[in-house]
KEDRENFI-550678 format. One record per residue (C-alpha): x, y, z. Coordinates in steps of 0.001 Angstrom, whole numbers, padded with zeros to 6 digits, always signed. Each point is the difference from the previous one (the first is absolute). Last residue first. Layout:
XYZ
...
end
This chain:
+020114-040179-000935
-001648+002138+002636
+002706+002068+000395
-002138+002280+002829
+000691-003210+001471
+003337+000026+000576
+000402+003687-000201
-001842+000551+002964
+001998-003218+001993
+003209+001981-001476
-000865+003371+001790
-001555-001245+003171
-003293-000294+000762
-002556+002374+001205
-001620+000917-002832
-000461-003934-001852
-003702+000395+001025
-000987+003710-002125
+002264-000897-002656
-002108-003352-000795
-002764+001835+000007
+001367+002574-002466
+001145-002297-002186
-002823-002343-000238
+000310-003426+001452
+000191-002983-002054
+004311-000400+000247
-000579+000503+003435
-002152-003044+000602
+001530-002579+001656
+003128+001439+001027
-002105+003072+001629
-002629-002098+001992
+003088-002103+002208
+001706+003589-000292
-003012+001769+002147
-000017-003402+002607
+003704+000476+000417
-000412+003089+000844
-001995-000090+002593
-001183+002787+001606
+001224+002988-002361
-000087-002532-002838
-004321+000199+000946
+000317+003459-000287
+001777-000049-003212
-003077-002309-001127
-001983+002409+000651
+001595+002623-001338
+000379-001794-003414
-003800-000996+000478
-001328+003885+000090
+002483+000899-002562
-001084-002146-002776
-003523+000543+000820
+000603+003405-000298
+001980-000188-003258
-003458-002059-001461
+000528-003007-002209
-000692-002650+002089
+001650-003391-000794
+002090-000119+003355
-003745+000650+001727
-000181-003547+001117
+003011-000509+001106
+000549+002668+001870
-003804-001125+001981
+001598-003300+000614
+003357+001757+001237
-001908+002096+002715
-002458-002515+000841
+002774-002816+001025
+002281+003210+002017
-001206+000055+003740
+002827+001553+002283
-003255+002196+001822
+001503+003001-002439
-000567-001397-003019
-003398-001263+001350
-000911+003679+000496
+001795+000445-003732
-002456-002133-001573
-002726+002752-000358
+002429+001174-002338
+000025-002841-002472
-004299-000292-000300
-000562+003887+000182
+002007+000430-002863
-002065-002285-001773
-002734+001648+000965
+001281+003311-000892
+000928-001563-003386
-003633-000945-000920
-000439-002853-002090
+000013-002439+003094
+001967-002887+000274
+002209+001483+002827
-003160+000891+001672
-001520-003418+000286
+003349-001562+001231
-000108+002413+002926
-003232-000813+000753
+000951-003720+000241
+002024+001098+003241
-001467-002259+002782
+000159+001658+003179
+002386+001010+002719
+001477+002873-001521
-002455+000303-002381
-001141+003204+001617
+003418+001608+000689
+000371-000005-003789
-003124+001024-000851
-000003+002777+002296
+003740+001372+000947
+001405-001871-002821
-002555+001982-002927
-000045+003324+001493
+003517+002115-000711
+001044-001721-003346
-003765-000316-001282
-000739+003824+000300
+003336+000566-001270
+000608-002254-002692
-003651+001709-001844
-003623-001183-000198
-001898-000637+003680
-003076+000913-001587
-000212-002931-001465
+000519-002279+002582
-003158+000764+001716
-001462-002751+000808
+003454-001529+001058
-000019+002758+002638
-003107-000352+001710
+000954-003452+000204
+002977+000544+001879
-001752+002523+002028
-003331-001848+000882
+002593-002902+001171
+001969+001923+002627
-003303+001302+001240
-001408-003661+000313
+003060-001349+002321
+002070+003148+001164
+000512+004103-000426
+002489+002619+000174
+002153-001433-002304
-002734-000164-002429
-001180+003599+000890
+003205+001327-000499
+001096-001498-003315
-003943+000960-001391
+000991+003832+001082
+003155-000612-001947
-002212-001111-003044
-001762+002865+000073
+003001+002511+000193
+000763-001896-003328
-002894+000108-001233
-000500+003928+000377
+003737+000582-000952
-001009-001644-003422
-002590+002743-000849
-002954-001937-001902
-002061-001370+003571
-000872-003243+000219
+002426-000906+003180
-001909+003392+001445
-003992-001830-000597
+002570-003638+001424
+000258+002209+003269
-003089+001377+000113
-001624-003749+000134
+003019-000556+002561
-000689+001974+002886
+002302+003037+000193
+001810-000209+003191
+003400+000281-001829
-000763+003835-000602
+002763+001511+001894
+002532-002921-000721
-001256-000016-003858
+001268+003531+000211
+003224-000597+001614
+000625-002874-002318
-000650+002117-002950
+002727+002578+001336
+002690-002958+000050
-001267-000519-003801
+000777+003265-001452
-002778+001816-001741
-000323+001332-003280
-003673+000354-000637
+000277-003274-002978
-002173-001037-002254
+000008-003279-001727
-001016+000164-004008
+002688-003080-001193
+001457-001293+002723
+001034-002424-002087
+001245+001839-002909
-002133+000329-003274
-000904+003238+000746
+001715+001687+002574
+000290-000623+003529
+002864-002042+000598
+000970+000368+003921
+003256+002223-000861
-001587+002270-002071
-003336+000346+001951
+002361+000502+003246
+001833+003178-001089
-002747+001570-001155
-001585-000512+003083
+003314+001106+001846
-000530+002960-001630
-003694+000458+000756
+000630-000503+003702
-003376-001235+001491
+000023+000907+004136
-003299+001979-000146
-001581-002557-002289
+000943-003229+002411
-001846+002186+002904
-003338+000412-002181
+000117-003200-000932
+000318-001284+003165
-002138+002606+001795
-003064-001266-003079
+000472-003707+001031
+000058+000544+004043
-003029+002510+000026
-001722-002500-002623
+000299-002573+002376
-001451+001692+002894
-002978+001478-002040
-000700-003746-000226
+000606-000882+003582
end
């Protein structure tokens, strides 16, 4: 079984190096941060598109988990993220016990999961699917963390409930992160909160009068999108 698992890891690799693109990795280290100072600061990139990760993590989504979390540790960013697609799979694919091994699997290792992206296209397909029918004081945890890919974690995993017409953890979490000073944080709640409009907008502008003139620019940009020209200006006013 051992030799097994290395086979799988090292044809991975080996398959994601044959299809890097070293333009689009350029490409992609500019646009995800990685220079020093920024927040993806020292990620490294192959160059890879992400429907062609999801092939790969297709072909290799029998990986048991141990080797899954060694490739969620790995430095190249297409590595974790093809990792965390394999984690997707086997948590749909699975019930009970299994469900829970990967959800908690995954909040161990948070901090590997460290740019929009990775969160973005994991976090409400596992944690949020998880808590679906479960208490949510996790959530809470994470958006009080120091980290900002937990706190990311915390709104985004929020957009499974988004889309089950459930709204209370949304706007709690908003509120707690209007103070937070980082751009994605103010994007990740703006779109949330958009999403929630998108459902119920009532519910979005019942959040908005009460605290618009608190939220950050961009955030509040992010969850007036959708609405029509004057309502923008109305509270992009703010005064």
């Amino acid at each position: 079984m051992k030799s097994k698992t290395i086979c799988l890891i090292t044809l991975l690799k080996k398959e994601m190096k044959s299809l890097a693109d070293p333009i689009q990795a350029k490409i992609l280290q500019r646009f995800f941060k990685t220079g020093r100072g920024e927040y993806g600061e020292g990620d490294i990139f192959l160059g890879i598109k992400v429907p062609i990760q999801r092939k790969v993590a297709k072909k290799y989504n029998d990986m048991p988990l141990k080797d899954t979390i060694d490739l969620l540790k790995s430095k190249i960013h297409e590595h974790r993220l093809t990792a965390l697609f394999i984690l997707i799979d086997r948590y749909k694919r699975s019930n009970g016990k299994d469900r829970e091994r990967v959800f908690d699997l995954y909040l161990k290792n948070t901090k590997y999961i460290n740019n929009w992206d990775l969160i973005d296209l994991s976090a409400p397909h596992i944690i949020g699917d998880y808590l679906l029918d479960k208490k949510r004081d996790i959530l809470y945890k994470l958006a009080k963390s120091k980290s900002l890919w937990e706190k990311r974690i915390s709104i985004l995993s929020t957009y499974t409930f988004i889309r089950n017409n459930e709204f209370r953890d949304t706007l709690k979490i908003s509120k707690m992160l209007l103070k937070d000073r980082h751009d994605l944080i103010h994007k990740g709640v703006g779109w949330m909160l958009r999403e929630a409009g998108k459902r119920n907008q009532e519910v979005e502008e019942m959040f908005l009068k009460k605290y618009y003139k608190k939220m950050p620019r961009t955030m509040l940009r992010y969850s007036i999108e959708r609405f029509d020209e004057n309502k923008r200006k109305y509270y992009m006013k703010k005064d």
